[in-house]
Steps between C-alpha positions, in 0.01 A plus 500: 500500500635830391537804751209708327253202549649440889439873575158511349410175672685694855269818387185306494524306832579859616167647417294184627653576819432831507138491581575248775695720720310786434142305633811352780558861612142603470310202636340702844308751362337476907578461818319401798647658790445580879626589867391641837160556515532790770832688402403844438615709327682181316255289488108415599177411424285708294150569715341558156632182346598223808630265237791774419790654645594850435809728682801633379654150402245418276508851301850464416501125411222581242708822345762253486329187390334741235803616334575182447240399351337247791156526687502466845188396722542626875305235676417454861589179572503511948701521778876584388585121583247392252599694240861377519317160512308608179861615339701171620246300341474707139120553534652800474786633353645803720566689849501908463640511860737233591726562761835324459488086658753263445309278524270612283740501198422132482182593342490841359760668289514896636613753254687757610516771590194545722175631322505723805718584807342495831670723787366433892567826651445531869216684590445703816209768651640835386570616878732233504833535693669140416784588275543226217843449236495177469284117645767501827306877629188298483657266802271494829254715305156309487351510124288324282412349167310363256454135465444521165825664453817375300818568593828354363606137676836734648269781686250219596776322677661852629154614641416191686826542668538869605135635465196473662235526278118407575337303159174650419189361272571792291702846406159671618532343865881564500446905434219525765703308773769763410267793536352341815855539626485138557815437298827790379498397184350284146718343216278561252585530119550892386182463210271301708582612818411862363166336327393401817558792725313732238205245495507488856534931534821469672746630240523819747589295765771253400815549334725227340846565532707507190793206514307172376555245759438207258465496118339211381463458113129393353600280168303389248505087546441291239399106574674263308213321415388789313445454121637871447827424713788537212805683421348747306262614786680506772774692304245768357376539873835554641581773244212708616540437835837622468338818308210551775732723741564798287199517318328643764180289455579318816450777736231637288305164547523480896383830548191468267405193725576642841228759365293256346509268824439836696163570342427109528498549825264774543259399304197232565556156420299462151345164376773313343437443112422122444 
């Protein structure tokens, strides 16, 4: 066989390829995806809509999904352990606010960087006197947080050792046991801990002071029984995560939900749509 024919037969196989790794790279035009269930202003359950999350998470993964070309369905799905239950399994494909598990990586593949970075600031009543740098000032001080909180393994173990902290239902009890003078001080995360004092009317009254004690990541987490796990995917994602922090969308989206959680708040409970 001559070199023209090999080349034309080489040019042929070419093109049949072609569509093949173009459907390869395309194949998840949607994505099921979902997460805490009572996150704000990351993530929660729409009143309107109960089988749908909404929150600042779920904006930017659909600006980002949609410049790519992907649908993604925000569904409610349970408690945050069932929805990592729902994710392990591939019933559904992805986690908008994973926090970083070992363990976990058995599982789930995280991109990174985070879709979002969450800072715990320590929170105090504005008359305050206790003077806070850094986790050691917080020693002997009596404070308290949110069970629903996540913190990094490292200030997990660091707290249980030097702090006293009293675990609370939620961020809501936390704040009021702080403005009952009950405890000196919350961990509470700087977006949601300032969504809940302004839904509660005590953003005149508490102050969160401005080193981050803890900075936990939120990742997008996809299950590796997902259909849509590949290559392509997670490499698309982890360019635009890496894009998210100076395009100024990010900050843009919390505060639109610390509003929109705000006015949730204030308004009656209407009939959820069936």
């Amino acid at each position: 066989m001559d070199l023209r024919r090999m080349f034309g037969w080489s040019l042929l196989l070419g093109l049949a390829v072609l569509p093949t790794l173009a459907t390869a790279a395309g194949k998840c035009e949607r994505l099921v995806v979902t997460g805490s269930p009572d996150a704000p202003p990351y993530l929660w359950q729409d009143p309107e809509n109960p089988k749908k999350l909404i929150g600042a998470s779920a904006d930017l993964l659909q600006q980002v999904a949609g410049q790519m070309g992907i649908k993604v369905d925000l569904l409610y799905a349970g408690k945050r352990s069932q929805a990592l239950d729902e994710v392990r399994s591939g019933r559904m494909d992805m986690l908008a606010d994973a926090p970083l598990v070992v363990t976990e990586l058995e599982s789930l593949d995280y991109i990174h960087p985070p879709l979002l970075e969450n800072d715990y600031l320590v929170w105090t009543r504005k008359d305050s006197a206790l003077v806070y740098n850094q986790a050691a000032d917080l020693h002997g001080h009596p404070g308290a947080v949110s069970e629903k909180s996540r913190m990094t393994a490292e200030f997990a173990s660091l707290a249980a050792q030097q702090l006293t902290l009293v675990r609370t239902p939620n961020l809501t009890q936390a704040l009021q046991k702080l403005l009952l003078g009950e405890v000196e001080f919350v961990l509470a995360g700087r977006y949601s801990g300032r969504a809940a004092a302004q839904s509660l009317s005590l953003a005149n009254d508490l102050i969160a002071r401005d080193q981050p004690i803890d900075q936990p990541g939120l990742f997008l987490a996809i299950s590796h029984n997902s259909a849509c796990n590949d290559p392509w995917l997670r490499g698309q994602l982890a360019k635009k995560m890496t894009e998210l922090p100076a395009s100024g969308l990010t900050e843009a989206a919390l505060q639109r939900n610390i509003e929109r959680w705000k006015l949730q708040q204030q308004q009656p409970v209407s009939t959820p749509k069936q």
